[in-house]
C-alpha positions in Angstrom: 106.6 122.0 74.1 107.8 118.3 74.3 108.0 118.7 77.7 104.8 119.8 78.0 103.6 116.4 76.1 106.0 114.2 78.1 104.0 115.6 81.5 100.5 115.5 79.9 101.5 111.7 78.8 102.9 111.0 82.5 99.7 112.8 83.8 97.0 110.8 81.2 99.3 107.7 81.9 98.8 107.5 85.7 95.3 108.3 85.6 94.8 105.4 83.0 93.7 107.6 80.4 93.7 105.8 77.3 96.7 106.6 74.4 93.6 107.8 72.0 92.8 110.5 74.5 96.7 112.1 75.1 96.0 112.0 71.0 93.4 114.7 71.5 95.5 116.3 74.2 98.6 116.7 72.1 95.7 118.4 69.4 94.5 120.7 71.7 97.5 121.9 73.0 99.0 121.8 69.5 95.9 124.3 68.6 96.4 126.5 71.5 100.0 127.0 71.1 99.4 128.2 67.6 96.8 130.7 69.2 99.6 131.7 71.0 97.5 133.1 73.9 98.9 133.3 77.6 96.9 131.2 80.2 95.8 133.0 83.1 97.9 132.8 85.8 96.0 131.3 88.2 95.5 128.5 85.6 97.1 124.9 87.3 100.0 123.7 84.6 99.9 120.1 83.6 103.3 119.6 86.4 101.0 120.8 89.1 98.1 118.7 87.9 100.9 115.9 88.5 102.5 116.9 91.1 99.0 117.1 93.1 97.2 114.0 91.8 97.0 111.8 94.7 98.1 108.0 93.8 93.9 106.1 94.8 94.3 104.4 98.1 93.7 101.3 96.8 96.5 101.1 94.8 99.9 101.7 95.8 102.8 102.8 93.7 104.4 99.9 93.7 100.9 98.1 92.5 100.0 100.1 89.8 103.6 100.3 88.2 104.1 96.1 88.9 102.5 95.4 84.9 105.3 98.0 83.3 109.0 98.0 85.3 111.3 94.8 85.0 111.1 92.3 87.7 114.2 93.4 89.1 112.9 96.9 89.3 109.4 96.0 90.8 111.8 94.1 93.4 113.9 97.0 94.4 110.7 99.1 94.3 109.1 96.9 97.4 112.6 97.5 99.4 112.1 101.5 99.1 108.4 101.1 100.0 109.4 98.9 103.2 112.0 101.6 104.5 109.9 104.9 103.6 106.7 102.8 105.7 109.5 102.5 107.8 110.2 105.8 108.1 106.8 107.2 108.4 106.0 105.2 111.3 103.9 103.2 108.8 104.8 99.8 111.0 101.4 97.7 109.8 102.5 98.5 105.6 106.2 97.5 106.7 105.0 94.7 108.0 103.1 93.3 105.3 105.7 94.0 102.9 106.9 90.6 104.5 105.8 87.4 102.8 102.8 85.3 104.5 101.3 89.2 105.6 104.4 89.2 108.1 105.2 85.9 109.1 108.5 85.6 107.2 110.0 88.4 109.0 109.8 85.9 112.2 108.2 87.9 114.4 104.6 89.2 115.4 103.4 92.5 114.8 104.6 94.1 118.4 108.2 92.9 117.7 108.5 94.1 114.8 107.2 97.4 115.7 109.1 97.4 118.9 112.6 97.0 116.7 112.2 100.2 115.4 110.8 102.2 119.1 114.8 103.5 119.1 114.9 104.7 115.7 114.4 108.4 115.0 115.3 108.1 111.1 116.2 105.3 108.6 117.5 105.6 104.9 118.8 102.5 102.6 120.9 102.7 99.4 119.9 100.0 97.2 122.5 97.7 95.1 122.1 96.1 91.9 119.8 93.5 92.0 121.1 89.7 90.8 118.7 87.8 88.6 115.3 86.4 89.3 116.2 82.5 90.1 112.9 80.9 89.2 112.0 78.0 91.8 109.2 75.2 92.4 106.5 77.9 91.5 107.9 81.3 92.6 110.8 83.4 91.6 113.2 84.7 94.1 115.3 87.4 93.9 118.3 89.0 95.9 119.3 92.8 96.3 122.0 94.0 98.4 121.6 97.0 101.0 123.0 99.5 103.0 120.6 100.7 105.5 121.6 103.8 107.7 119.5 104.4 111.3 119.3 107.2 113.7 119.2 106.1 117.2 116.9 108.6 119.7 119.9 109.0 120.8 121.2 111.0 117.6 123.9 108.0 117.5 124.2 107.1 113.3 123.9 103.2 113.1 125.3 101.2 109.3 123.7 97.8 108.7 124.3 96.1 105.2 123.3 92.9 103.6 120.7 91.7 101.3 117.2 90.8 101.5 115.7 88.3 99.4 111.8 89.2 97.7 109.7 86.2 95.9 106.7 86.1 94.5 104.8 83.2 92.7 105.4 82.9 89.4 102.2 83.9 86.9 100.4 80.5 87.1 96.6 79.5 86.5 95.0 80.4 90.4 97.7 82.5 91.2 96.7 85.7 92.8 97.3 89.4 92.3 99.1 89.7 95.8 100.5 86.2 95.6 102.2 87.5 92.1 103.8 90.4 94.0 107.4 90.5 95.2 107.1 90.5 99.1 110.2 90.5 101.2 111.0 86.7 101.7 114.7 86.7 104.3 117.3 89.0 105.3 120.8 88.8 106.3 121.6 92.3 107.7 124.5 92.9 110.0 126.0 95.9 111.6 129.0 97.6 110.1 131.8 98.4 112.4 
């Protein structure tokens, strides 16, 4: 049964359902347990109803969970999101993941997607993060990698370094997307 509640709060959660409402959840489900009646079985169960609830467009993952995780987690959380754009062929959200809406990666939009024209897969294992250095108005961050790239070719390819995310810190005029961690430099190198 506490399962059941941890899913329904997940599920109200998510869809910004406020805390009174899982209240009355946890009551009705708390009444129909005691009924003690089986559901039909076509009847979704509150996993599905998770498992199925699309995240809105507008708002990725990464945005609408940016208020709740630790910096260092919201960081980490915009490296995943670069390599699974990555490797979805999603070039134009990899891209912008880079501060300045790509600039800071040093290259235009056709390089960058033109890097990756070899590359049949990519994965990266994520290290422990170091601690947010605030600077002159942002906060920088840097998190250690250890990216892993099929070639066309089926050759396996190791790169590892660190990339390092800022955002600006929460200041009077700041904006939403100016307070979000965006991928700031990188120092990758092939491993031999």
């Amino acid at each position: 049964m506490l399962k059941i509640y941890f899913y329904l709060y997940i599920w109200l959660k998510q869809h910004r359902i406020a805390f009174g409402g899982m209240l009355i959840a946890i009551a009705i489900t708390g009444c129909n347990a005691s009924v003690k009646s089986q559901p039909p079985a076509n009847t979704p169960s509150v996993a599905n109803l998770i498992a199925s609830s699309p995240t809105p467009a507008s708002v990725s993952p990464t945005q609408s969970a940016a208020n709740t995780k630790p910096p260092e987690q919201q960081a980490v959380q915009v490296i995943r999101d670069y390599y699974s754009a990555i490797a979805r062929q999603d070039y134009k959200q990899a891209y912008s993941a880079w501060d300045g809406n790509g600039a800071a990666s040093k290259q235009s939009f056709e390089q960058f997607k033109q890097g990756f024209a070899n590359t049949t897969s990519v994965a990266v294992e994520v290290g422990k993060p170091g601690k947010p250095d605030p600077g002159a108005g942002s906060i920088y961050i840097e998190i250690p990698v250890t990216v892993t790239a099929i070639a066309t070719n089926g050759t396996p390819q190791r790169f590892r370094g660190s990339y390092v995310l800022r955002r600006v810190n929460d200041v009077p005029g700041s904006t939403p997307e100016q307070r979000r961690w965006h991928l700031y430099s990188a120092k990758i190198t092939p491993v031999k």
